[in-house]
C-alpha positions in Angstrom: 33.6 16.7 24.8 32.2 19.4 27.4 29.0 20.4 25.1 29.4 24.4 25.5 25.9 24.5 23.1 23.1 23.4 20.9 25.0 22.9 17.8 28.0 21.2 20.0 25.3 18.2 20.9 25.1 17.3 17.0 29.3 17.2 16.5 29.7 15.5 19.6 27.1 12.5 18.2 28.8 12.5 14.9 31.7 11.9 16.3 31.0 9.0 18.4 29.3 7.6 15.0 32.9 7.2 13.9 34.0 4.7 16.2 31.4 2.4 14.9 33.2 -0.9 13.5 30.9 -2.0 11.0 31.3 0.4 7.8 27.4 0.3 6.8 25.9 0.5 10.3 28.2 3.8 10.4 27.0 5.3 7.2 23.5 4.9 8.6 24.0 6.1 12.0 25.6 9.5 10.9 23.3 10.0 8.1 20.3 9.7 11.2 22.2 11.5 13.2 22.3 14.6 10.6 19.0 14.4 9.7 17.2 13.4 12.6 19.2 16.5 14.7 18.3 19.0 11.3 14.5 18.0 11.8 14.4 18.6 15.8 16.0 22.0 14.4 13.7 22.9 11.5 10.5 21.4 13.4 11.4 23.6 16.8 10.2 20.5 18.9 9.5 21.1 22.1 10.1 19.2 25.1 6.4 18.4 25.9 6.6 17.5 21.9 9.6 15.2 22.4 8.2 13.2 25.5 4.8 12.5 23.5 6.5 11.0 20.7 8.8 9.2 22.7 5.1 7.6 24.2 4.2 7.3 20.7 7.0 5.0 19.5 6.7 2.9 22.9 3.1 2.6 22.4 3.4 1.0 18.7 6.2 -1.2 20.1 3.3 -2.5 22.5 0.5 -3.1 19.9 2.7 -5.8 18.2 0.8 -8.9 18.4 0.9 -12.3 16.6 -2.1 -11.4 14.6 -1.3 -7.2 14.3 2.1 -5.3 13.6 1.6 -1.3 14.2 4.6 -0.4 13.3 4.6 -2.0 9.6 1.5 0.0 9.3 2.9 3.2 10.3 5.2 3.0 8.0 3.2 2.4 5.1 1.2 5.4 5.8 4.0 7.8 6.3 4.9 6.3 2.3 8.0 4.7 4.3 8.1 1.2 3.0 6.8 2.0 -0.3 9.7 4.8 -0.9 12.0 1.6 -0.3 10.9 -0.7 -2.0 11.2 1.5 -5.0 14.8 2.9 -4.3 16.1 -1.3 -3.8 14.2 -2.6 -7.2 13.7 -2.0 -10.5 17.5 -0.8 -11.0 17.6 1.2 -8.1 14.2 3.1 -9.0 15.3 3.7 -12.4 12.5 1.5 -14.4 9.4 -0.4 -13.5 9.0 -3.3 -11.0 6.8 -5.9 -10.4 8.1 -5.5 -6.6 5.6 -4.0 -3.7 5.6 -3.8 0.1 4.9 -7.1 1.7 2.2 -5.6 4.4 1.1 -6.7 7.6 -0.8 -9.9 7.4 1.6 -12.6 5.2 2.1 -15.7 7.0 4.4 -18.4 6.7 3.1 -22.8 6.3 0.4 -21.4 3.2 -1.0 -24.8 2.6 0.0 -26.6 -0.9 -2.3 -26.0 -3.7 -2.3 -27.9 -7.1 -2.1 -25.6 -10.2 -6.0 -24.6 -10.7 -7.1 -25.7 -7.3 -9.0 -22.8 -5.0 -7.5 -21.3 -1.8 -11.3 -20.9 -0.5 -10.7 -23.0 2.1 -14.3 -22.0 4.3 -17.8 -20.7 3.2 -17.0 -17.2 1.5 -19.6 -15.6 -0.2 -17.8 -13.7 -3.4 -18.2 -13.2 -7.0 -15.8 -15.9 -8.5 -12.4 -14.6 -9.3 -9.7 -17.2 -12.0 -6.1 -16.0 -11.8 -3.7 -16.7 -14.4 -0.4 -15.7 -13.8 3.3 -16.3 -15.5 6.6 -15.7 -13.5 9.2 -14.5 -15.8 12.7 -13.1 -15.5 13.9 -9.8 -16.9 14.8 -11.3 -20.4 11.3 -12.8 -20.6 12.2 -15.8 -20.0 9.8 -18.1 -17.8 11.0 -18.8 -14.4 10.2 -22.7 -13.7 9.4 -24.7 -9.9 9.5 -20.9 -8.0 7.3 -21.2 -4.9 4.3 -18.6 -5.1 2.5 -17.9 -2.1 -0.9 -15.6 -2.9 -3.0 -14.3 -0.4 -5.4 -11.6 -0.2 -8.5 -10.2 2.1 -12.1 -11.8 1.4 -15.1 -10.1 0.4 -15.9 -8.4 3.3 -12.8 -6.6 3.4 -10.9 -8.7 6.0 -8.1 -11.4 6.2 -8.8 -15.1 7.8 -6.2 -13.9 10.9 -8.8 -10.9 11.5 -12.2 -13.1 11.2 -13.2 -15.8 13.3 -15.6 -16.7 10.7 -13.1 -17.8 8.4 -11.0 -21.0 8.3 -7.5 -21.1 9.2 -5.6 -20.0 6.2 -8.6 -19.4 4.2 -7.6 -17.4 0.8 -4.3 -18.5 1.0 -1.9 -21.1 -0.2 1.2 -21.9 -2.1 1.8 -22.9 -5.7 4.7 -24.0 -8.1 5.2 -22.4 -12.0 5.0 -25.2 -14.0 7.5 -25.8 -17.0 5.9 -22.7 -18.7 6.3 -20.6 -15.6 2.9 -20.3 -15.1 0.4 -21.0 -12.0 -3.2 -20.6 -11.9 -5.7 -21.1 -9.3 -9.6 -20.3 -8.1 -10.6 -17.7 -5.7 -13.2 -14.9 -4.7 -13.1 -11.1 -6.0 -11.4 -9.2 -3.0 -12.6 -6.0 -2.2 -10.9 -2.7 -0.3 -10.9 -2.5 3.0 -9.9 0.0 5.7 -6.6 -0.2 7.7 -6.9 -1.1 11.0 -7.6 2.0 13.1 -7.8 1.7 16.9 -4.1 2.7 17.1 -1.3 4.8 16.5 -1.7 4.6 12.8 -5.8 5.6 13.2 -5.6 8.4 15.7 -2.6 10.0 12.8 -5.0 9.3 9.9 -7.9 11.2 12.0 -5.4 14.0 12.7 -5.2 14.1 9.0 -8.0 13.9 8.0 -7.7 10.9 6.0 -9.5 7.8 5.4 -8.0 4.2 6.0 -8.5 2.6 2.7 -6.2 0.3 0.6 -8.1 -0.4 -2.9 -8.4 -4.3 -4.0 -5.1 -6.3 -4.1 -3.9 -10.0 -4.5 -0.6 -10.1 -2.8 2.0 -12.0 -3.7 5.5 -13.6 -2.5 7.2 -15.3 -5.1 10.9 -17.4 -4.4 13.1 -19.2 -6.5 17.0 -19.7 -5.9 19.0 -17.5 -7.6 16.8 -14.6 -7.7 15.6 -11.7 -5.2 12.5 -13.0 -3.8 9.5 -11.1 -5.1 6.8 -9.7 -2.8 4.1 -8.1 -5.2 0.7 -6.4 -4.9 -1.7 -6.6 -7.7 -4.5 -3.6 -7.7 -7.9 -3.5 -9.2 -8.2 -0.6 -11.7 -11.6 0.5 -10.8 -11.8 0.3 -6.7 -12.6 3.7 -5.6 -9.3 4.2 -3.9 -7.4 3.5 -6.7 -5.4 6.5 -6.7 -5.3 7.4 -2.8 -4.7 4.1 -1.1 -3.5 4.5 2.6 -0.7 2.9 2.3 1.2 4.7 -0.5 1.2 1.0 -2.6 -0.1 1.6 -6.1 2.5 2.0 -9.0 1.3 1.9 -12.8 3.3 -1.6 -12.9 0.9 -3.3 -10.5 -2.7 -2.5 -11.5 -3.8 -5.4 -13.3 -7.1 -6.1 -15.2 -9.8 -7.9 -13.4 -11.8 -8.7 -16.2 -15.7 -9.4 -15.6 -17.7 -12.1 -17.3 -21.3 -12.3 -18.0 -21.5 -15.7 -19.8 -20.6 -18.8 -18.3 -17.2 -19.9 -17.3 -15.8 -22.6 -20.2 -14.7 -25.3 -18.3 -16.7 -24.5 -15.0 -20.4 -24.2 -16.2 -21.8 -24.6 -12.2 -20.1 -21.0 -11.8 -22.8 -18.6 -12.6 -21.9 -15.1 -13.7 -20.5 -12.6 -13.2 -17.4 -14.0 -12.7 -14.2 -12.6 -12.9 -10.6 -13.4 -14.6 -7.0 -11.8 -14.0 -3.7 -12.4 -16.1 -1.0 -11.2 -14.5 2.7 -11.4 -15.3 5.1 -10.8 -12.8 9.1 -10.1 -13.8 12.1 -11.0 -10.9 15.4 -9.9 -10.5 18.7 -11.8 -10.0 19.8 -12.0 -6.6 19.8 -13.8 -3.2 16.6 -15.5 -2.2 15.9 -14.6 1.4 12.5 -14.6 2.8 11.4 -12.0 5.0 10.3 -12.4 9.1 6.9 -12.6 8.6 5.2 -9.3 10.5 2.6 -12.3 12.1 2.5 -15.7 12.9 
C-alpha cells in the first residue's frame, strides 16, 4: 500500500497485524497499533519528542542489571503492573484479592526456614516483628505443604541485594504451611523506603513532582500445584505513605495490622519491647502454578 497520508500509515499497520498467525499475539498487536497511533494523534508528538523517547526506552533497556530492573519500576509508577494485576485476579477485578505486583527485588534459592525460625540472617538492628500467617483457598479452606517465600527491606529502608552490610539473603527465606495451612516465622519491623532514583524512573518522578516512597510491606510469593501462584504485598496501616505509595500497590485487601506490644513477648522473654505481631491471611485461586522470571538474580 502507497501511503497517500497520515491516516493511510495507521490502516496500512492494521492490516499487516492481520497476517499474524498466532490469534492472541494478533488481538494485542492491533489493539497497540490503535491506541498507540490515537495517542501520537491526541498528544501531537513531535519529532524531537519521538527521538527522546525512543532514547528513553533504550536507556531503561541498559540499566537492567542483576541487582536492578528499570523497566519493572517504570511500570509500577506509571500504575502499569498494579492495573494488571487487578484486571487477571480476583475474578477479573470484580472482588477483592490477596494478589499484588511482584516488584523488583524477589530472588529465586530463598534459603529453607523451619516454621517459627527468623530470616535475620546478619546483624539488623530493628524492633522485633512475629508473623503469623494462614494460606487458604477461596472456600476457606486451608491450603497444606504450599511453598512461601517472604521477603521484605530491613530497617533502614533497603534490601540485602542493595546493602553490602547485609548477609546474602538476609530477610529472606522459604517456608511450608503446615497441616493447618499455616507458617509463622521471626523478623524485624520493615520500614518505607524510597524507589531507586538515579534513573529513568527518578528523573519522571522529579518532572512530577513526586516523591519515591513505597510505605512498609512484607512481600510474599506463595506456590502450591494446582493453584495460580500468589505474589502478595502486605502494607502497614500507619506508614506515612500509606495512601500515596509510588508504586500504585496498596489495595484495602492488603493492609494488614502490625500490632505493637509493650509487655514481654510469651514465649520469648529475651525480646524486650516494643515488639511487634502480624496475622495475616492470604486467599489463592485455582489455576496453573508458574513462577515468574525473577526481575534479579
Amino acid at each position: 500500500m502507497v501511503i497517500e497520508n497520515q491516516q493511510d500509515v495507521t490502516e496500512a499497520a492494521l492490516r499487516v497485524m492481520q497476517q499474524t498467525g498466532d490469534r492472541r499475539l494478533r488481538e494485542i498487536m492491533t489493539s497497540l497499533i490503535t491506541h498507540l497511533h490515537a495517542f501520537v494523534r491526541e498528544a501531537r508528538l513531535t519529532e524531537a519528542e519521538f527521538r527522546e523517547a525512543a532514547g528513553i526506552l533504550n536507556e531503561i533497556g541498559k540499566l537492567q542489571t542483576d541487582h536492578h530492573n528499570e523497566m519493572i519500576l517504570m511500570a509500577g509508577s506509571l500504575g502499569v503492573s498494579t492495573l494488571v494485576c487487578l484486571l487477571n485476579n480476583g475474578d477479573q477485578g470484580q472482588t477483592e484479592t490477596s494478589q499484588s505486583l511482584l516488584g523488583p527485588f524477589w530472588r529465586l534459592n530463598s534459603p529453607r526456614v523451619e516454621n517459627g525460625g527468623t530470616i535475620v540472617r546478619s546483624d539488623t538492628p530493628g524492633v522485633p516483628l512475629f508473623v503469623t500467617a494462614r494460606v487458604q483457598d477461596r472456600n476457606r479452606q486451608p491450603i497444606v505443604g504450599a511453598d512461601v517465600d517472604v521477603w521484605h527491606a530491613s530497617p533502614v529502608g533497603l534490601y540485602e541485594n542493595q546493602d553490602p552490610e547485609q548477609a546474602d539473603m538476609n530477610l529472606r527465606g522459604k517456608f511450608t504451611t503446615d497441616a493447618e495451612g499455616r507458617f509463622w516465622f521471626r523478623t524485624v519491623k520493615m520500614v518505607g523506603y524510597p524507589i531507586p532514583t538515579d534513573g529513568v524512573v527518578g528523573r519522571l518522578l522529579r518532572a512530577q513532582n513526586r516523591h519515591p516512597y513505597r510505605p512498609a510491606h512484607l512481600h510474599a510469593l506463595i506456590f502450591k500445584t494446582g493453584y495460580k501462584v500468589l505474589i502478595s504485598q502486605v502494607f502497614d496501616p500507619r506508614d506515612p505513605h500509606i495512601g500515596d505509595d509510588v508504586q500504585f500497590g496498596v489495595t484495602r485487601a492488603l493492609t494488614g495490622d502490625f500490632i505493637r506490644h509493650d509487655e514481654p513477648h510469651p514465649s520469648e522473654p529475651a525480646i524486650d519491647a516494643p515488639w511487634y505481631s502480624l496475622d495475616y491471611t492470604y486467599v489463592m485461586e485455582p489455576g496453573e502454578a508458574v513462577l515468574p522470571k525473577p526481575p534479579i538474580k
